[in-house]
N, C-alpha and C positions, 0 to 999 in steps of 0.2 A: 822342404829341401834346405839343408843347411847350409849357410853361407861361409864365407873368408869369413866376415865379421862376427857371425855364429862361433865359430872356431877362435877368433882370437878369445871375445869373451872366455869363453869355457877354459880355455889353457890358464885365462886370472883366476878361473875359477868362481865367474859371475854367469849366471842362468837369464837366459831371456824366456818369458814365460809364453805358453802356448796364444794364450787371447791377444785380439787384437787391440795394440796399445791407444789411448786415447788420442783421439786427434789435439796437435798441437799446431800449434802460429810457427812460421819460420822462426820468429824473436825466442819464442821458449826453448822451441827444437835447440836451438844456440845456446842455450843459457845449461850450467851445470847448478843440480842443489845443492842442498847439505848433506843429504844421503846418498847420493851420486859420488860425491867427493869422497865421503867416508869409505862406501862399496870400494871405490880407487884404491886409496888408500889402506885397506886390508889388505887388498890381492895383490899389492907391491911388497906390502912384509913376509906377506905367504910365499909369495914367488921368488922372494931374491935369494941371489947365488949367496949362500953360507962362505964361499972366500972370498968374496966379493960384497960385503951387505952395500945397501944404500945409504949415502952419507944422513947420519940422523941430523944432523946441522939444516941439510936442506929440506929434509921433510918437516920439520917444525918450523923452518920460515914457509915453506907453502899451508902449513896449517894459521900458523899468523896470518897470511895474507889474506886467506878464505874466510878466516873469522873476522876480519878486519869489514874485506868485503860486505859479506853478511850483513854484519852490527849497520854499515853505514845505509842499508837494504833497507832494514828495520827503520832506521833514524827517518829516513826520507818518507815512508808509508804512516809513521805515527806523527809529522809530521805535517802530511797533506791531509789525513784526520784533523787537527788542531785547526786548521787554514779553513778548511770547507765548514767546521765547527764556527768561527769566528767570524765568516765569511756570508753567514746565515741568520736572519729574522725569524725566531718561530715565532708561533700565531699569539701567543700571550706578551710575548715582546710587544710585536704588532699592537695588538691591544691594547698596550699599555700607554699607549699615544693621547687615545681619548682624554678628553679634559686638559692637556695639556696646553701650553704654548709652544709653537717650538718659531726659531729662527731659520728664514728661508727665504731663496730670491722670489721679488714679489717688489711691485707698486704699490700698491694697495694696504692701507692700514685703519685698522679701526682703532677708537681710543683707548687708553685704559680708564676704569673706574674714578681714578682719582684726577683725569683729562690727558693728554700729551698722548706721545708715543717716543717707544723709541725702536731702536734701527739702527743700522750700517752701510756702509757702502762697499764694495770689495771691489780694491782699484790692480788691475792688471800692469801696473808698473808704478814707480815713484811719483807722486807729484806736489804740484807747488801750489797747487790753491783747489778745493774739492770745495764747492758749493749742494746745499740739498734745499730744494723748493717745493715746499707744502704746499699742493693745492686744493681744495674746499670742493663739498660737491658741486657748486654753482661755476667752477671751474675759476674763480679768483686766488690768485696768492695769497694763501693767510699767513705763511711766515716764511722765510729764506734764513737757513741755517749757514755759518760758514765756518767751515772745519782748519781753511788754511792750508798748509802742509804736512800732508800725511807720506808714510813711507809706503812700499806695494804690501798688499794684504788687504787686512778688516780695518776699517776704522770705521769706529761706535758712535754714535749722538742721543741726545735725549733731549726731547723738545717738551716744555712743561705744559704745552697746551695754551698761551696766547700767543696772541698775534700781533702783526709787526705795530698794529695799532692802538694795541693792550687790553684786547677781551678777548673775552676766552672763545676758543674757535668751535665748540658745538660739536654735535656729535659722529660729524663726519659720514660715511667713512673718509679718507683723504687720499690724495695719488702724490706721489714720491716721483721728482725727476732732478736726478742729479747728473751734476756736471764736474768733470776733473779735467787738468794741464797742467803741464809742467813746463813754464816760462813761454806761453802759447801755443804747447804742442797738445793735441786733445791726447787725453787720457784713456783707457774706455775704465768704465765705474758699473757696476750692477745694484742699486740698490736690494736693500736686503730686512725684511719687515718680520716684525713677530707678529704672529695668528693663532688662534684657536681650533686645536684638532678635534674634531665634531664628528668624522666617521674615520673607520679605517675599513680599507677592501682588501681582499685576497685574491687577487687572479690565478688562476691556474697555471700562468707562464710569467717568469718576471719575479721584482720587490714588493711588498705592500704597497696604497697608495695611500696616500691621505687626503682627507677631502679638507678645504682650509676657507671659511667666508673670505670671499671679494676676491680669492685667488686660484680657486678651484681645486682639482687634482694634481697634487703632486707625488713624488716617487721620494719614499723615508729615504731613502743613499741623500735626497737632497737635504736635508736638514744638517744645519749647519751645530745647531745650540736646542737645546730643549729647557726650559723655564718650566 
């Protein structure tokens, strides 16, 4: 049975077809396309009164607008493409970790080949004096580093591998515990160690992990610096 709105179509001279139309979301129901527009847009040239036509000034700023529209439709979908693109680890990414170093919060440091270590702090606000204390497996201070005054962010050290007493500290591994303030006010500080990435896993939910000696699994989002 044909409706009012049966009827109006048909007088533009648009046809609603027998089968039943696809089910839509309120949001789409809402939404008009490009061939919606266009369909409009015929049965307004078709239908207008010859003494009367439709101002052509206004139908070419509503065809502007629509394409305006549109284009900026397109921008935003090849856009969240780019995002979820860049936004993603594939598996040979992943893998590419192996053998690496990479920079990442952590105590814990083993040596390099030629002795020392080096490392960072990352200080959560300004401060006036950032200290870093090596400590040995036997749990003695083998060196205290003092950095001074660093601004908020990274700040970098490299320790050549002796100690406060001038031999060389052995082969560790070592534990990292620093301390920052600013004119006696505590700081907070994260040390931040380079490691050897020796496995990488793929969970089913989630980032890569990376497995790292003396620091365990960690999540790739956390790597700061890759060596």
């Amino acid at each position: 049975m044909a409706t009012s709105f049966d009827t109006t179509l048909q007088n533009l001279g648009i046809g609603r077809t027998a089968t039943s139309p696809a089910v839509k979301t309120a949001a789409q129901a809402d939404q008009l396309s490009q061939n919606d527009f266009l369909k409009l847009l015929t049965a307004q040239l078709k239908n207008q009164d010859p003494t009367d036509p439709v101002d052509a000034t206004q139908q070419l700023t509503q065809l502007a607008q629509f394409s305006t529209v549109s284009g900026i439709s397109e921008i935003n979908s090849t856009l969240k493409s780019i995002q979820d693109k860049l936004g993603s680890t594939s598996t040979s990414d992943a893998l590419a970790y192996v053998g690496h170093n990479v920079l990442t919060e952590g105590n814990t440091a083993y040596p390099r080949q030629s002795g020392g270590i080096a490392g960072a702090v990352d200080l959560a606000s300004d401060a006036s004096d950032v200290r870093v204390a090596i400590v040995g497996p036997n749990g003695s201070v083998l060196k205290t580093l003092t950095l001074g005054a660093q601004a908020k962010g990274t700040a970098e050290f490299d320790w050549d591998g002796i100690t406060d007493s001038g031999e060389q500290a052995g082969a560790g591994p070592y534990t990292l515990n620093v301390t920052a303030n600013s004119n006696g006010r505590i700081v907070g500080a994260t040390p931040l160690v380079w490691a050897p990435v020796t496995a990488v896993s793929l969970p089913a939910t989630g980032g890569p992990q990376l497995t790292l000696p003396g620091i365990g699994t960690v999540a790739a989002s956390k790597v700061r610096q890759i060596g």
